[in-house]
DSSP file (Angstrom, degrees, kcal/mol; ACC not computed):
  #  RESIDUE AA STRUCTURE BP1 BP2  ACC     N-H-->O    O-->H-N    N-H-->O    O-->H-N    TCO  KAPPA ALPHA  PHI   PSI    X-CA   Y-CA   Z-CA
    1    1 A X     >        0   0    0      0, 0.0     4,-2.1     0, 0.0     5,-0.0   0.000 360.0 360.0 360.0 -30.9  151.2   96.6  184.0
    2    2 A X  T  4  +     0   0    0      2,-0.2     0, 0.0     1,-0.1     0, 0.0   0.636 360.0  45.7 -89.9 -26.8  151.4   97.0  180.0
    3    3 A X  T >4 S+     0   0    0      2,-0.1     3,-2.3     1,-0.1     4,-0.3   0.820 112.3  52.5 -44.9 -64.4  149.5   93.4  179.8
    4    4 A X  G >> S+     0   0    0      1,-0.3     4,-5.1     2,-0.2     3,-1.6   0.961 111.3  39.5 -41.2 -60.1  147.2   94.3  182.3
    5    5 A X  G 3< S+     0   0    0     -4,-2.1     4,-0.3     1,-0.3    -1,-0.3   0.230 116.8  53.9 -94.5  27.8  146.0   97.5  180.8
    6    6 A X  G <4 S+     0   0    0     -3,-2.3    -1,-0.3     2,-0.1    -2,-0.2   0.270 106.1  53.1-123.0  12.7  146.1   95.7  177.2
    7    7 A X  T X> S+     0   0    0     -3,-1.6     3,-4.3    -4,-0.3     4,-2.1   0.660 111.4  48.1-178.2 -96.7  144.0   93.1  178.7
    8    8 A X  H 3X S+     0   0    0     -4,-5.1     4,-1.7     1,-0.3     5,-0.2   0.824 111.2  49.6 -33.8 -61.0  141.4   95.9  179.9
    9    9 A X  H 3> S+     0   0    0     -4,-0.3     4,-0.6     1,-0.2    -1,-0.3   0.559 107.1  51.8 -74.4  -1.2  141.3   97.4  177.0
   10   10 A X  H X> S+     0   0    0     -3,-4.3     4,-2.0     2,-0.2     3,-0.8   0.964 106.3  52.4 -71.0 -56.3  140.7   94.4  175.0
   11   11 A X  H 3X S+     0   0    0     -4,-2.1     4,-4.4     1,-0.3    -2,-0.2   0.805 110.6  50.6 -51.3 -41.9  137.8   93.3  176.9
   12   12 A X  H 3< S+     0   0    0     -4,-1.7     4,-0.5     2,-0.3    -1,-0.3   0.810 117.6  39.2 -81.9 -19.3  136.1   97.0  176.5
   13   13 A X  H <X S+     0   0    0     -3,-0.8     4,-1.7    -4,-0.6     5,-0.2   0.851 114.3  53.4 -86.7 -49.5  136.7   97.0  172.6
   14   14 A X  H >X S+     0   0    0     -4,-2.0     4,-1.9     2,-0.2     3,-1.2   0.995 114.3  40.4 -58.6 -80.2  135.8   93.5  172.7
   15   15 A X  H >X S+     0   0    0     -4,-4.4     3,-5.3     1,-0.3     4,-1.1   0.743 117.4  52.8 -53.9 -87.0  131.9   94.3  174.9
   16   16 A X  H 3> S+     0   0    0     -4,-0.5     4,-0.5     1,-0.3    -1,-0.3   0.235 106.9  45.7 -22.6 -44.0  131.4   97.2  172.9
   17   17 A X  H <X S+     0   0    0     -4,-1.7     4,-1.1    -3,-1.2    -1,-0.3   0.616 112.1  49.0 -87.6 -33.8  131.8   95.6  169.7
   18   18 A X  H <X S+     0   0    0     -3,-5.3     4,-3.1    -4,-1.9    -1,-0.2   0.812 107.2  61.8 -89.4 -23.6  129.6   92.7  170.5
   19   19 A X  H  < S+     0   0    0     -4,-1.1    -2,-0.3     1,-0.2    -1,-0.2   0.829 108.9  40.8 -81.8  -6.6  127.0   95.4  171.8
   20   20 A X  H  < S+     0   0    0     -4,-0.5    -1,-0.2    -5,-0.2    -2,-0.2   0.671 108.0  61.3 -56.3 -38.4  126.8   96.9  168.3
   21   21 A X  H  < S+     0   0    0     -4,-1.1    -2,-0.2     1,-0.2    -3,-0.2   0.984 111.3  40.0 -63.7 -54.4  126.8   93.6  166.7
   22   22 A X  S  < S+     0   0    0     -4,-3.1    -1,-0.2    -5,-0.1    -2,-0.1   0.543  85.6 115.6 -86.5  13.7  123.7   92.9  168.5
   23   23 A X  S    S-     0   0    0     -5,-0.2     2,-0.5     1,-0.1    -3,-0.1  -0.440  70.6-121.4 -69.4 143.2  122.0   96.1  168.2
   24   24 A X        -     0   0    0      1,-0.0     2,-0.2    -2,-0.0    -1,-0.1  -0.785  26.9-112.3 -97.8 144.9  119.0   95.8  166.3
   25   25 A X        -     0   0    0     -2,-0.5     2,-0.1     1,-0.1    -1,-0.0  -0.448  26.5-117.7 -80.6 144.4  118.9   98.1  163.1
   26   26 A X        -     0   0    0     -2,-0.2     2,-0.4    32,-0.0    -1,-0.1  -0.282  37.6-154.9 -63.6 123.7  116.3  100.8  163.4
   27   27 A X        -     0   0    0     -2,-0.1     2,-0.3    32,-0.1   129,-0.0  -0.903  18.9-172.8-118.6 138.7  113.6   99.3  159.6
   28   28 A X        -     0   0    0     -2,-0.4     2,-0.2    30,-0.2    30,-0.2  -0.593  16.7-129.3-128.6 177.3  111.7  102.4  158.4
   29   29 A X  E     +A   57   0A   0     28,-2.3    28,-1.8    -2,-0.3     2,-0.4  -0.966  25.2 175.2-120.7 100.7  109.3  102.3  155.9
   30   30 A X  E     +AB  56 155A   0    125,-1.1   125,-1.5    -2,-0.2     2,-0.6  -0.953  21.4 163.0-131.3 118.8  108.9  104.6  152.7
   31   31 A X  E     +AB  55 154A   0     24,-2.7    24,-2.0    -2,-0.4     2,-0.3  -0.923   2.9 159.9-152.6 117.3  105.8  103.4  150.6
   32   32 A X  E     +AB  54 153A   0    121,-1.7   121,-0.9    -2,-0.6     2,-0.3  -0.847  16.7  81.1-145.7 127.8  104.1  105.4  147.8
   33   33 A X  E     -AB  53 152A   0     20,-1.6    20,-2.1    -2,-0.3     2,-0.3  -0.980  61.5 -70.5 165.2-175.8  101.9  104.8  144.8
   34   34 A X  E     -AB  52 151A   0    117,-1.0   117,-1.9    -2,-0.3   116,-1.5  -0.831  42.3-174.8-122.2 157.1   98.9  104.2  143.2
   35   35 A X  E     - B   0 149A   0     16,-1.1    16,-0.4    -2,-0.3     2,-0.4  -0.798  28.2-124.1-138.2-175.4   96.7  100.7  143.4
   36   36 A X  E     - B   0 148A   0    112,-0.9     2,-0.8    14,-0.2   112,-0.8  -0.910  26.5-138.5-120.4 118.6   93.8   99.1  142.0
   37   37 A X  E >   - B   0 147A   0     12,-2.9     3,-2.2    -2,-0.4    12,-0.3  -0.752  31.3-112.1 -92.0 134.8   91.3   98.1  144.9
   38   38 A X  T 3  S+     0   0    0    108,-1.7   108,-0.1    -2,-0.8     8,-0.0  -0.536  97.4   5.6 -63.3 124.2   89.8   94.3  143.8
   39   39 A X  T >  S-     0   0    0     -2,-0.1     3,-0.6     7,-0.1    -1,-0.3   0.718  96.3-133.5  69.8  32.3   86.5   94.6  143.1
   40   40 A X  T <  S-     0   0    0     -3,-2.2     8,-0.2     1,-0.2     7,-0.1   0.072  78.8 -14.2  59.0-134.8   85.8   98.4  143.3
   41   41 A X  T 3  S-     0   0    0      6,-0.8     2,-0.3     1,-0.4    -1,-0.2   0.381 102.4-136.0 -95.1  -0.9   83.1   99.5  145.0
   42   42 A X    <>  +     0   0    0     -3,-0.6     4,-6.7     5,-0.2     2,-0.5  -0.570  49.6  32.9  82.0-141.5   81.5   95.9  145.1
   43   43 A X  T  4 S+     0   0    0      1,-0.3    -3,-0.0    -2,-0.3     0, 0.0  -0.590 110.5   9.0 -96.8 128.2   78.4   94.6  144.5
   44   44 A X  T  4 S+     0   0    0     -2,-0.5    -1,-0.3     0, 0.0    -2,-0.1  -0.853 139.1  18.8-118.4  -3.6   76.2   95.4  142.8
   45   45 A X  T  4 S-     0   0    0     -3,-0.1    -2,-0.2     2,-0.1     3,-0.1   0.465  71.1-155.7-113.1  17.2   77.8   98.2  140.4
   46   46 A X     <  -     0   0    0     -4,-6.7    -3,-0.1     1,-0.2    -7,-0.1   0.568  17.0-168.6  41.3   8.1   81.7   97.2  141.1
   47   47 A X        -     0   0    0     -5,-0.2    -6,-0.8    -7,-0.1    -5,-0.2  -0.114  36.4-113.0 -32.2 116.6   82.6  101.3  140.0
   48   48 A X        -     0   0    0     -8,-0.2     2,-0.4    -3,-0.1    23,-0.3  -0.203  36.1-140.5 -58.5 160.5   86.3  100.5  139.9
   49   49 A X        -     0   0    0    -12,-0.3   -12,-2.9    21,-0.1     2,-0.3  -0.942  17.6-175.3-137.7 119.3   88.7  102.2  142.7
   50   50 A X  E     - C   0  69A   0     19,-0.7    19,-2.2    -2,-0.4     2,-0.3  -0.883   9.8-162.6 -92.2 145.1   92.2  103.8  142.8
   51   51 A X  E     - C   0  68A   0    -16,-0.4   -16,-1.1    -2,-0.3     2,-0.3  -0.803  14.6-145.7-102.0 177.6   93.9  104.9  145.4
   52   52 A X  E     -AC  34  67A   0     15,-1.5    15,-3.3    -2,-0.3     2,-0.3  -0.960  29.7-175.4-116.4 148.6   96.8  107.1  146.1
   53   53 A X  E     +AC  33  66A   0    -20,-2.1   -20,-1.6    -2,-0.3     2,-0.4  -0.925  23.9 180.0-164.9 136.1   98.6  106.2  148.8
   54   54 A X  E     +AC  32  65A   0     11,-3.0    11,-0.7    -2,-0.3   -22,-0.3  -0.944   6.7 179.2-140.2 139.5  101.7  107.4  151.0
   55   55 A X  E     -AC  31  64A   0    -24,-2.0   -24,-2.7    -2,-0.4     2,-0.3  -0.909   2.3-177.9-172.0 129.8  102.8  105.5  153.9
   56   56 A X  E     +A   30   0A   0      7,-1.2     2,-0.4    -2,-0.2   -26,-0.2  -0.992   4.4 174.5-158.3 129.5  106.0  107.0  155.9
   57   57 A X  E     -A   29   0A   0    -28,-1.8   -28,-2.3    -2,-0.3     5,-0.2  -0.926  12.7-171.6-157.1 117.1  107.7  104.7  159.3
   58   58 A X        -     0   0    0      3,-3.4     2,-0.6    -2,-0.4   -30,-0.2  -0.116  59.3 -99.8 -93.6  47.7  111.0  106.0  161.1
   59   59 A X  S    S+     0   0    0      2,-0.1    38,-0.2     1,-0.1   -32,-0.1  -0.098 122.1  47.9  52.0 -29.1  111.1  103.1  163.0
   60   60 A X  S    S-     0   0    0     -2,-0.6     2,-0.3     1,-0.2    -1,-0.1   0.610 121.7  -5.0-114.5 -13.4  109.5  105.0  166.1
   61   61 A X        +     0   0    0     35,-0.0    -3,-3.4     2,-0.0     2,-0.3  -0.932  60.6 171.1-162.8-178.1  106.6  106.8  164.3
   62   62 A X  E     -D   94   0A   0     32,-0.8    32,-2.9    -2,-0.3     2,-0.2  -0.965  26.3-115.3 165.9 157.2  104.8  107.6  161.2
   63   63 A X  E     -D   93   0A   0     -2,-0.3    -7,-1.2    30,-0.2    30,-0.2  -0.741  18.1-163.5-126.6 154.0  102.0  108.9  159.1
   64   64 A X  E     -C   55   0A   0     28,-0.5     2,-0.5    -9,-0.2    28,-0.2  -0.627   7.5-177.0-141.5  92.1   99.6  106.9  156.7
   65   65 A X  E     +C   54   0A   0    -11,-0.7   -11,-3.0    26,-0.2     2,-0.5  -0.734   4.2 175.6-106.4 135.8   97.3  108.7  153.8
   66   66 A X  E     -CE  53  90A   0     24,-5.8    24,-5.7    -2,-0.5     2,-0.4  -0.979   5.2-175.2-127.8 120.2   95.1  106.8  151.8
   67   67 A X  E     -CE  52  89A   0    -15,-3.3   -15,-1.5    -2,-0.5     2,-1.1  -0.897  13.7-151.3-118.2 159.1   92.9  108.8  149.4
   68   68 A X  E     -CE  51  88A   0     20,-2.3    19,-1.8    -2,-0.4    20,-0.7  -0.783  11.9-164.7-104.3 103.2   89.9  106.6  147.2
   69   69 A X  E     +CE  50  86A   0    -19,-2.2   -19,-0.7    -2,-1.1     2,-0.3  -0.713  12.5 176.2 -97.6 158.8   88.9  107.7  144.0
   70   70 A X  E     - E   0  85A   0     15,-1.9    15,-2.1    -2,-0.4    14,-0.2  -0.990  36.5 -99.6-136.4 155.8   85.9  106.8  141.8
   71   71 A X        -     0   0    0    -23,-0.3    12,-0.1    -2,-0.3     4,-0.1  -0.438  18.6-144.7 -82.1 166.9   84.7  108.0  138.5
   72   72 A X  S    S+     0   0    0     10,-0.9     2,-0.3    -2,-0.2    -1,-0.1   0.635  73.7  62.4 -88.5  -7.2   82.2  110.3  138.7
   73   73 A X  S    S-     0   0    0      6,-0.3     3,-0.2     9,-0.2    -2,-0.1  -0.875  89.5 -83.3-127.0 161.6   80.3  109.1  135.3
   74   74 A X    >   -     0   0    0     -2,-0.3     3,-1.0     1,-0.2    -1,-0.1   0.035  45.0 -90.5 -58.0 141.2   78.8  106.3  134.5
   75   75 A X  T 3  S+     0   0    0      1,-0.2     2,-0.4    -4,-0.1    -1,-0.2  -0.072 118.6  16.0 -30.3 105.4   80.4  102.8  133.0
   76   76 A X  T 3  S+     0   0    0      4,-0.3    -1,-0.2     1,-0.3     4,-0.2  -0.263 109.9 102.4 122.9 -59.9   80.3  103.0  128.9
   77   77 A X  S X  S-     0   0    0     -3,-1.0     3,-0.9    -2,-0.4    -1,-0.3   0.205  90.9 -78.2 -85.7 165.1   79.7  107.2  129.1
   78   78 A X  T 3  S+     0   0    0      1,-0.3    -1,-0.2    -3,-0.1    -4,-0.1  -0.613 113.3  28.2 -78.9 134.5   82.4  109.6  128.5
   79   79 A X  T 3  S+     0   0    0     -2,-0.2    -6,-0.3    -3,-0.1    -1,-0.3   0.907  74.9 120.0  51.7  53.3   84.6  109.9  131.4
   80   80 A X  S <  S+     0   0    0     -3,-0.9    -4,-0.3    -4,-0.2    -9,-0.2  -0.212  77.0  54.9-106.5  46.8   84.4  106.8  133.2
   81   81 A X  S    S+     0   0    0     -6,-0.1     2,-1.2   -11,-0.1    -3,-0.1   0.164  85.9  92.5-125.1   7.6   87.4  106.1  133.0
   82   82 A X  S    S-     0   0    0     -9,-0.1     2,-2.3     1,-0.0   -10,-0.9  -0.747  70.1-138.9-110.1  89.1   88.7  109.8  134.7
   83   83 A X        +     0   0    0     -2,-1.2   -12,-0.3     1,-0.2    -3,-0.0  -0.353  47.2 149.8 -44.6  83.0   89.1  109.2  138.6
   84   84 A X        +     0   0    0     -2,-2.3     2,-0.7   -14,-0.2   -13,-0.2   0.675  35.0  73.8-113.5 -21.3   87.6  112.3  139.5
   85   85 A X  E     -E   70   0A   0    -15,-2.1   -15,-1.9    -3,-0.4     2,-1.3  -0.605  66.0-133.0-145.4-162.5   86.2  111.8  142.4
   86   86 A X  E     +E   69   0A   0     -2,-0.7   -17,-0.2   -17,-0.2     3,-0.1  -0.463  27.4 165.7-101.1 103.5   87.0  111.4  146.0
   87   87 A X  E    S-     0   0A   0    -19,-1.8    28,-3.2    -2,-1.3     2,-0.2   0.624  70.8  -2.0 -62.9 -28.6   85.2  108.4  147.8
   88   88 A X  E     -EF  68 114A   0    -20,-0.7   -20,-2.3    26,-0.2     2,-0.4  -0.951  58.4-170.9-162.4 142.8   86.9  107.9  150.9
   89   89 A X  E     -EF  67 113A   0     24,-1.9    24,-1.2   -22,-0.2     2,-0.4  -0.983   5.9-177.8-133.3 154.1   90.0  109.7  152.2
   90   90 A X  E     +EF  66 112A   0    -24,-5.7   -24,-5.8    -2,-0.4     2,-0.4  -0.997   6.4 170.5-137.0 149.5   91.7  108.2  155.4
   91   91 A X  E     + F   0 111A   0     20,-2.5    20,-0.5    -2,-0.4     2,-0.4  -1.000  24.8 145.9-137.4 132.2   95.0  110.3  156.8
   92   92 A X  E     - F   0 110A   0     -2,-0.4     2,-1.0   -28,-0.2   -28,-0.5  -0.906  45.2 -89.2-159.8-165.3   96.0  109.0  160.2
   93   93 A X  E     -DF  63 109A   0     16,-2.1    16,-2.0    -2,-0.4     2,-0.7  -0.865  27.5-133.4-119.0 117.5   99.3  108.2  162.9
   94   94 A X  E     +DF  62 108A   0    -32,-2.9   -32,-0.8    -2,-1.0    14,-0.2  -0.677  26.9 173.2 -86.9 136.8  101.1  105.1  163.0
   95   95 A X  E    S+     0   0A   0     12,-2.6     2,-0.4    -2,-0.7    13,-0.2   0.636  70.5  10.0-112.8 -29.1  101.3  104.0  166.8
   96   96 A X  E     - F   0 107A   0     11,-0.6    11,-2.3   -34,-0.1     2,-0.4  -0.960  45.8-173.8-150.9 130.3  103.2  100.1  165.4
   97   97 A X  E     - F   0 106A   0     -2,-0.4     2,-0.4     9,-0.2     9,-0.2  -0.928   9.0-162.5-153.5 146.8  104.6   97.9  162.7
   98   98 A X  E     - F   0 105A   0      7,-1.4     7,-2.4    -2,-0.4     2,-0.6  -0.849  14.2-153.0-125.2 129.1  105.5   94.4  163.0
   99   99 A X  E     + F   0 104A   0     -2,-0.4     5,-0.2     5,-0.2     2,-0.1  -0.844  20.8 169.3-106.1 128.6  107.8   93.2  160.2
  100  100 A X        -     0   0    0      3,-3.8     2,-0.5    -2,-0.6     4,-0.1  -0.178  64.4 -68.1-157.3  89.5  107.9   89.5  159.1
  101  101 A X  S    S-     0   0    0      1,-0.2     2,-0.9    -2,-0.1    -1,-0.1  -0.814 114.4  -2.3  75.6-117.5  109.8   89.4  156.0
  102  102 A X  S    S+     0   0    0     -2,-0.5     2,-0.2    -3,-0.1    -1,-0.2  -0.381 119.1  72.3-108.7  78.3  108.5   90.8  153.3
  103  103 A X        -     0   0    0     -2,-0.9    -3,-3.8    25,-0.2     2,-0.4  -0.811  61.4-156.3-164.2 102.2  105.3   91.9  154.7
  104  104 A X  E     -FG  99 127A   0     23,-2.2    23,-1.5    -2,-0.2     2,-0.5  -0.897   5.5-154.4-107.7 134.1  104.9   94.9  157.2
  105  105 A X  E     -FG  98 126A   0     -7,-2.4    -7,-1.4    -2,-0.4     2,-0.5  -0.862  18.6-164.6-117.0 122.0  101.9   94.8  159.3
  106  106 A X  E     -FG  97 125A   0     19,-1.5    19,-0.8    -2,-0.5     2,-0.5  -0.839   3.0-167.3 -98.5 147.3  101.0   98.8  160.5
  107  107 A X  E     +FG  96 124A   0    -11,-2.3   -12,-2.6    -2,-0.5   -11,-0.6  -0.842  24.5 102.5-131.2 125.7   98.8   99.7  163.1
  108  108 A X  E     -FG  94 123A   0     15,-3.7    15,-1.2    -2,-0.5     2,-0.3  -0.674  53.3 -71.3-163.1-143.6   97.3  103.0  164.1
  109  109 A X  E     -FG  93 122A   0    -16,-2.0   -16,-2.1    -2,-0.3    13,-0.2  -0.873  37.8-173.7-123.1 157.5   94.4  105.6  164.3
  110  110 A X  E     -FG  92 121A   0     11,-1.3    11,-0.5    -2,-0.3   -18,-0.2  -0.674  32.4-137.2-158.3 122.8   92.9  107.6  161.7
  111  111 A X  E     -F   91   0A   0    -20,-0.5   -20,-2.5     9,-0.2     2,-0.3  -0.230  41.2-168.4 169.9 126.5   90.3  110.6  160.8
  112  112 A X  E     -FG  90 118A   0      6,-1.7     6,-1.0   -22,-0.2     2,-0.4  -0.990   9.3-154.2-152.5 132.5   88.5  109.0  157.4
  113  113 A X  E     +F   89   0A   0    -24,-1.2   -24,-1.9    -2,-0.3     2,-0.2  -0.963  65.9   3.2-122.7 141.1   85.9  111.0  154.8
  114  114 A X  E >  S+F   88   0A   0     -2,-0.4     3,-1.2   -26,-0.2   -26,-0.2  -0.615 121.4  32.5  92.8-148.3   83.4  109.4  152.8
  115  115 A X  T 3  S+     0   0    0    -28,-3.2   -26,-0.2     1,-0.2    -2,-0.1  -0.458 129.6   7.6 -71.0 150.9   83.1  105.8  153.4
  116  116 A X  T 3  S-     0   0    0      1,-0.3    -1,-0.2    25,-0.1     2,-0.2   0.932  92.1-173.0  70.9  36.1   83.8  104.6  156.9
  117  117 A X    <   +     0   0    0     -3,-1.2    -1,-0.3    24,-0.1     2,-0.2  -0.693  19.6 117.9 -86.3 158.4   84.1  108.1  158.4
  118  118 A X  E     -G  112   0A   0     -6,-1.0    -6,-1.7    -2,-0.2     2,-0.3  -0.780  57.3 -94.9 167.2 162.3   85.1  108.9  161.6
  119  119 A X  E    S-     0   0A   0     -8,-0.2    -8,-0.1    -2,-0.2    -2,-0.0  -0.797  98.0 -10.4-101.8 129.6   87.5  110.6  163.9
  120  120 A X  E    S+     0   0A   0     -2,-0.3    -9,-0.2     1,-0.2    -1,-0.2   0.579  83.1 159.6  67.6   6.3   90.2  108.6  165.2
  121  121 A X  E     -G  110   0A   0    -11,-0.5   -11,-1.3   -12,-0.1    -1,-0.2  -0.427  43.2 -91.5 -83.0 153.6   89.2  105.1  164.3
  122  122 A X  E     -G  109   0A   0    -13,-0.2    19,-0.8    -2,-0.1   -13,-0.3  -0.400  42.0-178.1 -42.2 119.2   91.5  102.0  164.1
  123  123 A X  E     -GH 108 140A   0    -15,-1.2   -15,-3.7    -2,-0.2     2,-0.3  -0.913  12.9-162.2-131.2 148.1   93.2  101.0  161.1
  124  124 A X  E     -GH 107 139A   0     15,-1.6    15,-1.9    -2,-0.2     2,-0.4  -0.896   6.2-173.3-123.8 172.3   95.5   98.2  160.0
  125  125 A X  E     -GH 106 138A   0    -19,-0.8   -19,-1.5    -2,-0.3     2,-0.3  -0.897   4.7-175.0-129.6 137.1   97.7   98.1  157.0
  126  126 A X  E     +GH 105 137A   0     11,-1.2    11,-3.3    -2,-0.4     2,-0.3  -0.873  14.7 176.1-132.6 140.0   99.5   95.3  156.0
  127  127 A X  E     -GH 104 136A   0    -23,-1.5   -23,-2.2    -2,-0.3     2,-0.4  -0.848  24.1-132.4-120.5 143.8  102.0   95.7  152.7
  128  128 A X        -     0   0    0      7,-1.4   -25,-0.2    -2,-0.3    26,-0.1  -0.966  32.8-112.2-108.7 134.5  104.5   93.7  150.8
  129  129 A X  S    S+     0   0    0     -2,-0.4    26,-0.2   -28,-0.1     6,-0.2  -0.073  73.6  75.2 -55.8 167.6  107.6   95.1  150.1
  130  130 A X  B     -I  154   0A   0     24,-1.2    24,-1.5     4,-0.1     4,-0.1  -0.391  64.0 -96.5 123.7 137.6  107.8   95.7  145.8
  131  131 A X  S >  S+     0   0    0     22,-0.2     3,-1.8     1,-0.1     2,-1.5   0.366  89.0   6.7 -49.5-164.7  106.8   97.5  142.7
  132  132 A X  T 3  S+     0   0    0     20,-0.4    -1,-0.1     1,-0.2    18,-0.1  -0.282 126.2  31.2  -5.7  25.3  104.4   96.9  140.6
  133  133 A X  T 3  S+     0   0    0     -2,-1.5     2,-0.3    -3,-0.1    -1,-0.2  -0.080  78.5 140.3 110.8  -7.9  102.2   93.9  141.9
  134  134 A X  E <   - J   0 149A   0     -3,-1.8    15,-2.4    15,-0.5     2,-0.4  -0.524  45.3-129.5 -79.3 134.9  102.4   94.3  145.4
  135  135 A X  E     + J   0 148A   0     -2,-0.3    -7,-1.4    -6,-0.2     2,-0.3  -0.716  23.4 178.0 -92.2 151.5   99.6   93.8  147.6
  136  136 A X  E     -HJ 127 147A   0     11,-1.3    11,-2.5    -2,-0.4     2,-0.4  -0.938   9.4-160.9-119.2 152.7   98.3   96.0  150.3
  137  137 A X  E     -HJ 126 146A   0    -11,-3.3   -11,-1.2    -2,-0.3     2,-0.7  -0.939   4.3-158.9-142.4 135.1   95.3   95.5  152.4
  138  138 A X  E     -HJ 125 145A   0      7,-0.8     7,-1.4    -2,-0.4     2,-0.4  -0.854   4.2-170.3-108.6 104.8   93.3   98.2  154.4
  139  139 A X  E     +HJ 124 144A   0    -15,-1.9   -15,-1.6    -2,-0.7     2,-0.2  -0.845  24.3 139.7-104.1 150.1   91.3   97.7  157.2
  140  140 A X  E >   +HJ 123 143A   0      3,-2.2     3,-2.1    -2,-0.4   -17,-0.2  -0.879  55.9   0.0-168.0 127.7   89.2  100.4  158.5
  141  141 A X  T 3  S-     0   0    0    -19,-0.8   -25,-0.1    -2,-0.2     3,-0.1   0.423 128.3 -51.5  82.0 -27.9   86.0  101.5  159.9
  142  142 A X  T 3  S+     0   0    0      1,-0.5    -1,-0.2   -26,-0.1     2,-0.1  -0.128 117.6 115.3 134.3 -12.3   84.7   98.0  159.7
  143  143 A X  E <   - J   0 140A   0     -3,-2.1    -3,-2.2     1,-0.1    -1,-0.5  -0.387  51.9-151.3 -73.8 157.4   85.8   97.7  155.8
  144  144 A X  E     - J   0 139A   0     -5,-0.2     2,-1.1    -2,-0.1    -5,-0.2  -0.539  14.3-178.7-103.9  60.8   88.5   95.5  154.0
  145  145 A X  E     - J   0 138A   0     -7,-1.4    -7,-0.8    -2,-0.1     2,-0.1  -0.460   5.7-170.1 -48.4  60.6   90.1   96.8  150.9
  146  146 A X  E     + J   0 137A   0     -2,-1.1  -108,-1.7    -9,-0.2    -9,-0.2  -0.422  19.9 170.4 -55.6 122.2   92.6   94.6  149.2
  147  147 A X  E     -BJ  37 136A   0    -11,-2.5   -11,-1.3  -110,-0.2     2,-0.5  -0.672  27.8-121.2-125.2 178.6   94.5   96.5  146.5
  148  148 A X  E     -BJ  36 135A   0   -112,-0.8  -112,-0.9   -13,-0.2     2,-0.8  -0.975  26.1-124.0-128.2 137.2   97.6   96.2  144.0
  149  149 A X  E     +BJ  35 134A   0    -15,-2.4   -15,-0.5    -2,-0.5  -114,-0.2  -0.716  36.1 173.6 -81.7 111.3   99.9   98.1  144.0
  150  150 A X  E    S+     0   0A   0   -116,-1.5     2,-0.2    -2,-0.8  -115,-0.2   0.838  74.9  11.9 -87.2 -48.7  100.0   99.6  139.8
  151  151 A X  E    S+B   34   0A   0   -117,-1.9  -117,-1.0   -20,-0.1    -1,-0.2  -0.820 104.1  51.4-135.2 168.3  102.8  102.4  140.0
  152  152 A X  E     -B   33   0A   0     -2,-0.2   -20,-0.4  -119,-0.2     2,-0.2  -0.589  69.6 -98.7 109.1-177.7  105.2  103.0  143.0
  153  153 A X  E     -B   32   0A   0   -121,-0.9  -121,-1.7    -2,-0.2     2,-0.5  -0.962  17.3-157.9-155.0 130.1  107.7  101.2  145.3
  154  154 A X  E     -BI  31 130A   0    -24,-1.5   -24,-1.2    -2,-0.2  -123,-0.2  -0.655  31.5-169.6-119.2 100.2  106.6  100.2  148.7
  155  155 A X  E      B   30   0A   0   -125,-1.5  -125,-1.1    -2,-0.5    -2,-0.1  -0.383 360.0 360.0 -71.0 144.9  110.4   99.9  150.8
  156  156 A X              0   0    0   -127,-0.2    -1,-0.1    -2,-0.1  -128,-0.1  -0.180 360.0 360.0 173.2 360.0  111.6   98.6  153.8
């Protein structure tokens, strides 16, 4: 009987253990910082563009604000080099992210001022985990942004 019920209880320590093993762990996201968007505002007067930019995934949900700045004076003049003002802001809900390695692809809706406004439109994100040097790219609205990540840490 003392076999038996050492037996059972092996076997239940034993499933259990292998159903933990294979649980998959819950990957969040914690990503903040400032970038450089490539090539500004484009063509034809390239006004360079920072954003700020705050990116938050608990594995089941998550929030994503991206604000754009430009300066507000001209190339050459005093103060253009002071990001003062605000081009584009997009604030929205992340509904997905797909991880594959060090690159997380987010997917969601977002409420956007400035360029590419609108209520609710689709946005994707995709980030590389990293400091300094990391790329992000934002689609939205029908735009592409590709930026570098200058200050910050984007984790997962």
């Amino acid at each position: 009987m003392k076999t038996k019920c050492s037996v059972i209880i092996g076997l239940i320590l034993a499933l259990t253990g292998a159903t933990a093993a294979h649980a998959e762990k819950v990957r969040t996201i914690q990503a903040a910082g400032e970038t450089f968007v490539a090539g500004g505002t484009g063509s034809p007067s390239f006004v360079p563009v920072i954003t700020k930019l705050g990116i938050y995934w608990d594995g089941k949900a998550g929030t994503l604000d991206c604000l754009a700045l430009a300066p507000s004076h001209t190339a050459g003049s005093a103060g253009s080099g002071n990001f003062d003002s605000n081009i584009m802001y997009v604030t929205g809900t992340i509904h997905s992210v797909t991880f594959k390695g060090n690159t997380a692809v987010i997917e969601g809706n977002a409420d956007c001022t400035g360029l590419g406004a609108g209520l609710g439109v689709p946005f994707i994100m995709t980030i590389q985990s990293g400091g300094p040097g990391a790329r992000a790219v934002l689609q939205v609205s029908g735009l592409t942004f590709t930026e570098t990540l200058i200050s910050g840490q984007f984790s997962f």
